[in-house]
MDAnalysis code that builds the backbone (N, CA, C; Angstrom):
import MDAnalysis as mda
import numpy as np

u = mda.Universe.empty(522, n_residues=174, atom_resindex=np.repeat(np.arange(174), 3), trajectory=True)
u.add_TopologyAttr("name", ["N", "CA", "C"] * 174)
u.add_TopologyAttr("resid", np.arange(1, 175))
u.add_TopologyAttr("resname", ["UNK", "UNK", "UNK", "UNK", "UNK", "UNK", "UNK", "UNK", "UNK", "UNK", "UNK", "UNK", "UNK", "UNK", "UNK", "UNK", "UNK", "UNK", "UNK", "UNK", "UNK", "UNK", "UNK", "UNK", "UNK", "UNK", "UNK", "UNK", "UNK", "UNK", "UNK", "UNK", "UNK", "UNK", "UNK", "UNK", "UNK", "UNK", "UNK", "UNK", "UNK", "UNK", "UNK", "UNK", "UNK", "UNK", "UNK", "UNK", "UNK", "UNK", "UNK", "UNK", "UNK", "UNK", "UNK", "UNK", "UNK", "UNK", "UNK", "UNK", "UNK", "UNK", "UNK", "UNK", "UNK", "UNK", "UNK", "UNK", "UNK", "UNK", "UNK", "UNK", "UNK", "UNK", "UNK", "UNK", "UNK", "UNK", "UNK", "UNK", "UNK", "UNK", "UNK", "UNK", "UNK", "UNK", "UNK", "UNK", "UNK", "UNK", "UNK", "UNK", "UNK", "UNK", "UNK", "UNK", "UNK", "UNK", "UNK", "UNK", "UNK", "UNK", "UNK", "UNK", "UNK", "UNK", "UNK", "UNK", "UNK", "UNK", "UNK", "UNK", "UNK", "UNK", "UNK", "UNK", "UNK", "UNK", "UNK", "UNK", "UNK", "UNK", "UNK", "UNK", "UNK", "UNK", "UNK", "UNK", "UNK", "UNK", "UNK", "UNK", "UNK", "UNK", "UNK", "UNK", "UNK", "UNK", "UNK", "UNK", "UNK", "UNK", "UNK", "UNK", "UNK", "UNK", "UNK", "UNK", "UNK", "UNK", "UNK", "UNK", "UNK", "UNK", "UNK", "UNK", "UNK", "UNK", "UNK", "UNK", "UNK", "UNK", "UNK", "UNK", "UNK", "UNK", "UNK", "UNK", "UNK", "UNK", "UNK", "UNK", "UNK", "UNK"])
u.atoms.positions = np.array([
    [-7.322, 23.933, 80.657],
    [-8.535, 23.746, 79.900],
    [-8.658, 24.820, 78.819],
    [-8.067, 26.244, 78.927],
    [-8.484, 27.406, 78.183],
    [-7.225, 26.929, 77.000],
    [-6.116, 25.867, 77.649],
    [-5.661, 25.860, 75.990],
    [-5.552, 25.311, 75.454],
    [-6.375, 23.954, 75.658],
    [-6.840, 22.869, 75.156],
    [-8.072, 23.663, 73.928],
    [-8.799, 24.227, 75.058],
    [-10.155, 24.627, 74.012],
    [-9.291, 25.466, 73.415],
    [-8.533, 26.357, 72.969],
    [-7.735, 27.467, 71.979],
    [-7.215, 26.869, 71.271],
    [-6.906, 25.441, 71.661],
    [-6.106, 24.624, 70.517],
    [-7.329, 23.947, 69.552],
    [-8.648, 23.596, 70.161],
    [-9.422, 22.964, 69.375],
    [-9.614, 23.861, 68.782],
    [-10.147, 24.855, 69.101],
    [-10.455, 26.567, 68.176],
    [-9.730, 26.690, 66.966],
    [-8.617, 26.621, 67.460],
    [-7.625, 26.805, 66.526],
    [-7.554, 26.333, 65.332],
    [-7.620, 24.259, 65.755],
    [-7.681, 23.370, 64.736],
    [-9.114, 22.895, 64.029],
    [-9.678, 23.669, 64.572],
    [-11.419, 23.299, 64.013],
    [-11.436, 23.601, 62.357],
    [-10.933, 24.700, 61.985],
    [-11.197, 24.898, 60.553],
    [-10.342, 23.999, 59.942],
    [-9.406, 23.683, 60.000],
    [-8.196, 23.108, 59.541],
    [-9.025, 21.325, 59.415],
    [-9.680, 21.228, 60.441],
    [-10.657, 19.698, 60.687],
    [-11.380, 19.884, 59.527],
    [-12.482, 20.847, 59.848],
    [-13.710, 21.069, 59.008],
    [-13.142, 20.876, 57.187],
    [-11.594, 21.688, 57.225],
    [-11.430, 21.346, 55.897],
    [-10.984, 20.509, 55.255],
    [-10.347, 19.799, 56.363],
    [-9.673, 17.785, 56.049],
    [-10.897, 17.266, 55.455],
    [-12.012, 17.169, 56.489],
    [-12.894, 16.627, 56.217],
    [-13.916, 16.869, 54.878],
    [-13.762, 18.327, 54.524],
    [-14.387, 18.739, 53.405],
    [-14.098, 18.027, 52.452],
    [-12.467, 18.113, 52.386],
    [-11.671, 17.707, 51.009],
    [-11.973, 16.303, 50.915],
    [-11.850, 15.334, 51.887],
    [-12.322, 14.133, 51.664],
    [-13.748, 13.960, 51.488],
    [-14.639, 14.738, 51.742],
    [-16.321, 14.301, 50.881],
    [-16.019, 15.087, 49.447],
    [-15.808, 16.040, 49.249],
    [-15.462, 16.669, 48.105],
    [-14.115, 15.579, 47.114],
    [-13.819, 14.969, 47.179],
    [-12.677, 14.521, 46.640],
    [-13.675, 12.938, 46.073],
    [-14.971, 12.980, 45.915],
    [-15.985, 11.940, 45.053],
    [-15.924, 12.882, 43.737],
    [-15.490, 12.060, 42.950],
    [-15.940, 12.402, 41.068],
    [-16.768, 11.986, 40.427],
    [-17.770, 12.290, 39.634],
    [-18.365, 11.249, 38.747],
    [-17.966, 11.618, 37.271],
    [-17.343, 11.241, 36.217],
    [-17.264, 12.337, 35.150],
    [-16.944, 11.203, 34.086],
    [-17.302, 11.644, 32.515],
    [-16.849, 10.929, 31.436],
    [-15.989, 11.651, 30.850],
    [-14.938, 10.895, 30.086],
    [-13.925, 11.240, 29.602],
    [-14.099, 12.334, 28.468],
    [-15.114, 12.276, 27.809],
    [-15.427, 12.900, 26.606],
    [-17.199, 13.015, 26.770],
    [-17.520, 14.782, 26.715],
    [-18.968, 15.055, 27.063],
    [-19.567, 15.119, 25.746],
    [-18.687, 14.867, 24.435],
    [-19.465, 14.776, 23.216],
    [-19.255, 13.848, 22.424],
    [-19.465, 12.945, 21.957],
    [-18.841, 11.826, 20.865],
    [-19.692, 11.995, 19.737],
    [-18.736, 11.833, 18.270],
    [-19.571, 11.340, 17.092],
    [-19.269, 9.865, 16.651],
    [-20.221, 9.751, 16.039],
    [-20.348, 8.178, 15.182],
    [-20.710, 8.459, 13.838],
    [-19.909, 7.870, 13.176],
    [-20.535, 7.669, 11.895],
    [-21.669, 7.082, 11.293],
    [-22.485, 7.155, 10.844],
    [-24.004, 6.363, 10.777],
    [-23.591, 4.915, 10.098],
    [-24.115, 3.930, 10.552],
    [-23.968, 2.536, 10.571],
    [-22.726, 2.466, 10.992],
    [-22.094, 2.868, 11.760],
    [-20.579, 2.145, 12.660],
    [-21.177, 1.862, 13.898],
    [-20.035, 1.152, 14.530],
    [-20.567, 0.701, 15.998],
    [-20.221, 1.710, 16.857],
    [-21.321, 2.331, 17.520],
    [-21.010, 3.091, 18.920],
    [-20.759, 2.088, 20.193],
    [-19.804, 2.319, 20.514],
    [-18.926, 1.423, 22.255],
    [-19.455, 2.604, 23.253],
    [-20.043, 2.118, 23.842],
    [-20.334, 3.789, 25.197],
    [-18.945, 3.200, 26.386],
    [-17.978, 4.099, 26.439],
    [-16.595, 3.634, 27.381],
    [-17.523, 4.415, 28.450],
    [-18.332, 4.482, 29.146],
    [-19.000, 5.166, 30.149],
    [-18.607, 6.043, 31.105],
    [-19.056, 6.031, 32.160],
    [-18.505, 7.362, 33.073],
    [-17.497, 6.558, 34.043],
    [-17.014, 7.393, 35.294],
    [-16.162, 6.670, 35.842],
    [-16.566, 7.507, 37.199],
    [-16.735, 7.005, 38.311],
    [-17.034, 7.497, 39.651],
    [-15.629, 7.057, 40.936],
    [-14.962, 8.306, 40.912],
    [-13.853, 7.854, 41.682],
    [-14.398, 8.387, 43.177],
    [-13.483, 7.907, 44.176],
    [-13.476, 8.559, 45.080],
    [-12.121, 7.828, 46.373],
    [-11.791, 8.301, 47.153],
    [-10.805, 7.999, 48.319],
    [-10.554, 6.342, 48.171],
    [-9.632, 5.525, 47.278],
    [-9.436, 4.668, 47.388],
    [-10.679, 3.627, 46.547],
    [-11.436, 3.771, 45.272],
    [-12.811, 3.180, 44.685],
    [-12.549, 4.123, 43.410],
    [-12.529, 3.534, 42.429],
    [-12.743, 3.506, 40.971],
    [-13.466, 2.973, 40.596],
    [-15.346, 3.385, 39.960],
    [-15.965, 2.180, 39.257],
    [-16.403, 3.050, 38.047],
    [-16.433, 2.320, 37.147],
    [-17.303, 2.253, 35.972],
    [-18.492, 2.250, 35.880],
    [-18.956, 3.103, 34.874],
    [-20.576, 2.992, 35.125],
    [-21.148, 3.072, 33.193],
    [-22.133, 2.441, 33.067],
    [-22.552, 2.334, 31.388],
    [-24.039, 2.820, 31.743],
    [-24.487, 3.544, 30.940],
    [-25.756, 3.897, 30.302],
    [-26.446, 2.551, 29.894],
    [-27.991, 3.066, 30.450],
    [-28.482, 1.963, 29.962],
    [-29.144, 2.151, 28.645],
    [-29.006, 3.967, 27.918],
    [-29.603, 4.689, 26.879],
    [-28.814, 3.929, 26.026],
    [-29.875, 3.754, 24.547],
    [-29.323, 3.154, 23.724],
    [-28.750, 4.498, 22.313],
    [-27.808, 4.273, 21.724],
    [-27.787, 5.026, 20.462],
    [-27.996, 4.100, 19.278],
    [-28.755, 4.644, 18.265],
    [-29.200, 4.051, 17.150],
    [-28.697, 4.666, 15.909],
    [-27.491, 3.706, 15.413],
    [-26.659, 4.637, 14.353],
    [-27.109, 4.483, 13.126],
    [-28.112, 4.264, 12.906],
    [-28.899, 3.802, 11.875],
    [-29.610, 5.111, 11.682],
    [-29.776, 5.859, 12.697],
    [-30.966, 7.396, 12.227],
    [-29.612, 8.218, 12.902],
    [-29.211, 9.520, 11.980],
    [-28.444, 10.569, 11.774],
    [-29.619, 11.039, 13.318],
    [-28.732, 11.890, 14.086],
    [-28.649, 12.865, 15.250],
    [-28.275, 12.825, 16.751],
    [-29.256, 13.022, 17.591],
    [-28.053, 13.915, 18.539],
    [-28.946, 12.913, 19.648],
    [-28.332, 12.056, 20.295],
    [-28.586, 10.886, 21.636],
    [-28.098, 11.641, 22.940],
    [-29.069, 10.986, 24.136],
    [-28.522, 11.621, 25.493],
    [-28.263, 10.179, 26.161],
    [-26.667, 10.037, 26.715],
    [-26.560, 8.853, 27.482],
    [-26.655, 9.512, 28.943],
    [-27.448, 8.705, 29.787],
    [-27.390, 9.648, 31.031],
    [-26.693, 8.471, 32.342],
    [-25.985, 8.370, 32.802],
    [-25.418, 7.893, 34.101],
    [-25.115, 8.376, 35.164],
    [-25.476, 7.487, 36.022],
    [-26.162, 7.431, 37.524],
    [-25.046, 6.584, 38.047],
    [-24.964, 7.215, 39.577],
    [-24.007, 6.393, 40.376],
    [-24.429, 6.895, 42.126],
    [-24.702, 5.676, 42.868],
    [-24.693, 5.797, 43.925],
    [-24.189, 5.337, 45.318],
    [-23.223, 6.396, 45.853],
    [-22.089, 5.739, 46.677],
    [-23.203, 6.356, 47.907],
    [-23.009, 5.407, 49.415],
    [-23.654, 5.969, 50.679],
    [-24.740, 7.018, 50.640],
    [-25.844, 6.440, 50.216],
    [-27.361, 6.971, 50.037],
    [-26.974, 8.466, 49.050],
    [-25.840, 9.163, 48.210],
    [-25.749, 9.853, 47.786],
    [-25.659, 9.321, 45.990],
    [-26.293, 10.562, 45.266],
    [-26.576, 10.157, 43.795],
    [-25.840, 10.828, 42.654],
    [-24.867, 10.113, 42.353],
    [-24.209, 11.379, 41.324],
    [-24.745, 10.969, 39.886],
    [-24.909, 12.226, 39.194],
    [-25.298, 11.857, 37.819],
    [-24.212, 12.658, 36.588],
    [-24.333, 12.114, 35.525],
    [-24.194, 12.705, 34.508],
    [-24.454, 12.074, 33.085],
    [-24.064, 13.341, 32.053],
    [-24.524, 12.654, 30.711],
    [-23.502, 13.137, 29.722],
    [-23.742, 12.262, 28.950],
    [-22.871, 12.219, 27.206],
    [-23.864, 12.205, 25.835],
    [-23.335, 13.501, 25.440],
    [-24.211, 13.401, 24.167],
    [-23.871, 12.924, 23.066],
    [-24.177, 11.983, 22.213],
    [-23.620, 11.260, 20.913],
    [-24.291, 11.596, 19.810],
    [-24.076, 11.784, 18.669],
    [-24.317, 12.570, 17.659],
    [-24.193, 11.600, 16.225],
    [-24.746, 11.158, 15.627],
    [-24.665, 10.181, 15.181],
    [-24.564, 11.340, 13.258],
    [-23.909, 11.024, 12.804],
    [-23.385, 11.811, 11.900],
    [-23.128, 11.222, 10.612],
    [-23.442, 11.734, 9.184],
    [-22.900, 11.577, 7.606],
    [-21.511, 12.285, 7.341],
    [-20.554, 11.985, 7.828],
    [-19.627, 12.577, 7.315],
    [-18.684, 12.360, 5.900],
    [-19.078, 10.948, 5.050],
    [-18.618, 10.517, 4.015],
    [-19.182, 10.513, 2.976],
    [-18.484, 10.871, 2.271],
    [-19.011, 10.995, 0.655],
    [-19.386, 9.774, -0.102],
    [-19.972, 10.204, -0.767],
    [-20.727, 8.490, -1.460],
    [-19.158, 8.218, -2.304],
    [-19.540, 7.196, -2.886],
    [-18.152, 6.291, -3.485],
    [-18.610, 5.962, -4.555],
    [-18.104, 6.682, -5.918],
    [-18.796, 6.351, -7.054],
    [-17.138, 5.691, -8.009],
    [-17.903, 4.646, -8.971],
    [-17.128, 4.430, -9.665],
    [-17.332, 4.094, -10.854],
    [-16.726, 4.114, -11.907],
    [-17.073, 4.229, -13.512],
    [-17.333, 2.444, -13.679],
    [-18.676, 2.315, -14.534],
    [-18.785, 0.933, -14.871],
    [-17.939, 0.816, -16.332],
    [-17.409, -0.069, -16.725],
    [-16.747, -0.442, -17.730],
    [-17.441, -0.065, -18.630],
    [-16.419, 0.625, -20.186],
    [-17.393, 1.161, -21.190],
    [-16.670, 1.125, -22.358],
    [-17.125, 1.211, -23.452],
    [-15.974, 1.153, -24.775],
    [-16.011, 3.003, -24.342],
    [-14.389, 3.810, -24.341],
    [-14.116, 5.383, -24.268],
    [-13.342, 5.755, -25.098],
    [-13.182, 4.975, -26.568],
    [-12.407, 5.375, -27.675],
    [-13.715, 5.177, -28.809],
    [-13.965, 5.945, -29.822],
    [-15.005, 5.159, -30.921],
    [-14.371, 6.140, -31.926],
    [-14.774, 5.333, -33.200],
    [-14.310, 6.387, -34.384],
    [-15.302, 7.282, -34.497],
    [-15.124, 8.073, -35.593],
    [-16.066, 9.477, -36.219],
    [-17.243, 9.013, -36.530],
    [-18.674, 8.921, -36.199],
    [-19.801, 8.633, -37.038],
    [-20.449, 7.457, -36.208],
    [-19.948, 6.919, -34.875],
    [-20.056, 5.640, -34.634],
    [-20.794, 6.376, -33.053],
    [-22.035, 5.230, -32.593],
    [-22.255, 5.550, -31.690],
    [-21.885, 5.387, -30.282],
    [-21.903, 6.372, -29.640],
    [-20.876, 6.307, -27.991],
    [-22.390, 5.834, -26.812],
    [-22.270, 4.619, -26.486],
    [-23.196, 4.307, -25.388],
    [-22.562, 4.807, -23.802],
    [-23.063, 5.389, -23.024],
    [-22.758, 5.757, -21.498],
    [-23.087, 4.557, -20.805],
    [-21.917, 3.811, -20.511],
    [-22.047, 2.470, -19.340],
    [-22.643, 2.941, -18.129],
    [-22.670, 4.441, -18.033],
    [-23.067, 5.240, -16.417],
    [-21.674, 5.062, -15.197],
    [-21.871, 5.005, -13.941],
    [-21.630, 4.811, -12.642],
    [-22.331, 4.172, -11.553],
    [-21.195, 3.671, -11.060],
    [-22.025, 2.433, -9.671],
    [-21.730, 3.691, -8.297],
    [-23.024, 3.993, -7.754],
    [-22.926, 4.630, -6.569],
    [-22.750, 3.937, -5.306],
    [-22.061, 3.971, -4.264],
    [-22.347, 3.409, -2.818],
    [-22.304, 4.267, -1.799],
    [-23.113, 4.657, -0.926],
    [-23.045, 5.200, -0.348],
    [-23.224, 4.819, 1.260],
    [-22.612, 5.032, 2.327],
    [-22.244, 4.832, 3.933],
    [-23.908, 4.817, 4.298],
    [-24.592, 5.251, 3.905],
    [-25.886, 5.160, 4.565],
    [-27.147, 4.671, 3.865],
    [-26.669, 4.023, 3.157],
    [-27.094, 2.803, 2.574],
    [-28.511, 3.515, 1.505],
    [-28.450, 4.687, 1.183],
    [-29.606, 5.347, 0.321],
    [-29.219, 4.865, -1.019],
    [-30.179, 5.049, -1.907],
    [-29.792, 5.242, -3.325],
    [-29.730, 6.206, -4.240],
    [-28.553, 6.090, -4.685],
    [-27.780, 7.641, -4.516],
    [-28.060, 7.762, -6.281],
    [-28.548, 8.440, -6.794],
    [-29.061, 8.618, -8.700],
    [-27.727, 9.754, -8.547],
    [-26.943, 9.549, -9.573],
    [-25.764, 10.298, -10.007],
    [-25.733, 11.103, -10.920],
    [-25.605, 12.730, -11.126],
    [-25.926, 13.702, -12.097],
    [-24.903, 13.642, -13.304],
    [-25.184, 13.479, -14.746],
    [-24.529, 13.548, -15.814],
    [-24.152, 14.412, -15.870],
    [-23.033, 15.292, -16.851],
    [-22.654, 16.271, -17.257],
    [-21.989, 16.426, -18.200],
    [-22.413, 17.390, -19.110],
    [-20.946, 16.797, -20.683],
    [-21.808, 15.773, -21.157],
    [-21.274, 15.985, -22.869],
    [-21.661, 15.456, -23.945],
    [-20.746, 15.205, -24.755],
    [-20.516, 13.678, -25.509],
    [-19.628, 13.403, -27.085],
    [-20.255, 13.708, -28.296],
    [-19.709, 14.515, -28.864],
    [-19.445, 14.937, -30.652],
    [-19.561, 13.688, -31.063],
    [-20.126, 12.639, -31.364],
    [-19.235, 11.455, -32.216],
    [-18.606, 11.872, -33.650],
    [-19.222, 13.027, -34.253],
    [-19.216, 13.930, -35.467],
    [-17.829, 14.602, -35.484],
    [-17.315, 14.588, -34.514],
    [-15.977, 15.640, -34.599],
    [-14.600, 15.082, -33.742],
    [-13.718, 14.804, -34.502],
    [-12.040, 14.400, -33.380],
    [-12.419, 14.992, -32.497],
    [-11.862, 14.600, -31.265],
    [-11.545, 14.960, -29.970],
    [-11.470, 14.158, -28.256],
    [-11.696, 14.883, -27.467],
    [-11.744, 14.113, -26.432],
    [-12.342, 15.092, -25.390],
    [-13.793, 14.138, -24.806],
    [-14.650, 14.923, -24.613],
    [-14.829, 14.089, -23.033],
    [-15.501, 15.148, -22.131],
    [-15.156, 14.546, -20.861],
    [-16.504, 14.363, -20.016],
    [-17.204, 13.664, -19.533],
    [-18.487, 13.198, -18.972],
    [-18.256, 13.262, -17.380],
    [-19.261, 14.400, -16.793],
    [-18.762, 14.301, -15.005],
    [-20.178, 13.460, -14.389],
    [-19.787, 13.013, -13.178],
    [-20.553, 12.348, -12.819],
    [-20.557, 12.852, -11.494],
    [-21.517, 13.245, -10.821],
    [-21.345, 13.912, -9.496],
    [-22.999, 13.039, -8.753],
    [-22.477, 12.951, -7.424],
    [-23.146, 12.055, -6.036],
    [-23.065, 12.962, -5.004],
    [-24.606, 12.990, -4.557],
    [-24.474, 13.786, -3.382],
    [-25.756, 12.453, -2.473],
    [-25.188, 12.876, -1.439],
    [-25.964, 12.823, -0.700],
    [-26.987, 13.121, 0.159],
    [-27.630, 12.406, 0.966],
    [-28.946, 13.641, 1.997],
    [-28.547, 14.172, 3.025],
    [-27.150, 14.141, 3.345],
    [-26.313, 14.669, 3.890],
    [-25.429, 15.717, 3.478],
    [-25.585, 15.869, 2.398],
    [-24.680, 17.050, 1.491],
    [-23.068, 16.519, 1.043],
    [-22.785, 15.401, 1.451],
    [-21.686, 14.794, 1.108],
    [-21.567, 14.549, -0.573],
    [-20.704, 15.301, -1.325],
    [-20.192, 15.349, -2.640],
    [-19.129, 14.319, -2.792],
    [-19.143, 13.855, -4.367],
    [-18.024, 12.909, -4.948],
    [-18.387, 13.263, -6.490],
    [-17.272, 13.219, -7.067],
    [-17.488, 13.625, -8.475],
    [-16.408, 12.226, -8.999],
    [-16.756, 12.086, -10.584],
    [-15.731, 11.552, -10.989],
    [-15.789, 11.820, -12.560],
    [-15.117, 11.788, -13.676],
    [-14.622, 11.688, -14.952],
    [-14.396, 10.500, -15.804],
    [-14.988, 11.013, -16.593],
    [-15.000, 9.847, -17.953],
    [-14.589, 10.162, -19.114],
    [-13.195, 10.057, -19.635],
    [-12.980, 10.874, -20.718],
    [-13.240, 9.998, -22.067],
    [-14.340, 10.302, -22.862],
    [-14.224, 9.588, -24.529],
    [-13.451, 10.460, -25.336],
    [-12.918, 9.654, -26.386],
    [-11.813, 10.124, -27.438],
    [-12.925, 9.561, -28.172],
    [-13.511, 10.615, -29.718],
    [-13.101, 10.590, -30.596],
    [-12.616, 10.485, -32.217],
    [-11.969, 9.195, -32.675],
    [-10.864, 9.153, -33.499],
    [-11.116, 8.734, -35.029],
    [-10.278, 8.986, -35.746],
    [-10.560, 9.112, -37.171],
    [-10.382, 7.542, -37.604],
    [-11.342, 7.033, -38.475],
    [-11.248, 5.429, -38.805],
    [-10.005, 6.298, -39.921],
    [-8.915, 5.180, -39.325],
    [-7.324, 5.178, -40.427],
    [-6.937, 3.666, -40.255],
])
């Protein structure tokens, strides 16, 4: 009997820690604890994943993200295996990271000496659908040869920059 019980003695911690490792060996976790989105793209929530001894499930937020308003979302997921509750969360960040997209509208960019130079302007577009007024820069001589260069710069309410160039020539009526 004394070495029966010396043997349970013995093997008790060795039990206690089989058994640990298998309650301890439940996960709940998402792959990625931060995601961005670009504002108006589609956010996919790939959700959390709750493993444990032989059980893999998936789990989705029922929090919504709205990529339509720039900032910072909490997805929170819940999982409950045998009256126990695991939780966690993902924060999504909904973000301006692109520059507006400007492009030159068609324009006469050659004129002779004395003749007047009209600015066709620039077409702005911008990812977040604002309306983006584009800053001039530079002026044509029509009075003097040359070739004179017009910048056009887009920002956004995001601080996202785009510039672009317009070069007029100019030229001597020959």
């Amino acid at each position: 009997m004394k070495k029966k019980l010396m043997i349970l003695f013995t093997m008790l911690p060795f039990v206690l820690l089989i058994n640990g490792c298998i309650l301890s060996s439940s996960s709940f976790e998402i792959v990625s604890a931060l995601d961005t989105v670009e504002i108006y793209s589609e956010y996919i929530d790939h959700g959390a994943i709750y493993t444990n001894v032989g059980l893999k499930e998936t789990v989705y937020s029922q929090d919504v993200v709205d990529t339509s308003v720039l900032g910072l979302y909490e997805m929170n997921y819940e999982y409950i295996f045998e009256e126990e509750t695991f939780s966690t969360i993902r924060y999504v960040i909904v973000v301006d990271q692109n520059a507006p997209n400007i492009e030159l509208n068609l324009g006469l960019d050659t004129i002779t000496v004395g003749n007047t130079w009209i600015d066709q302007g620039v077409a702005v577009v911008d990812n977040s659908l604002e309306e983006i007024i584009a800053v001039v820069s530079g002026s044509v001589n029509t009075q003097i040869v040359g070739t004179y260069e017009i910048e056009y710069t887009a920002t956004d309410s995001s601080g996202n920059v785009s510039t672009i160039s317009r070069f007029v020539t100019v030229v001597t009526d020959s």
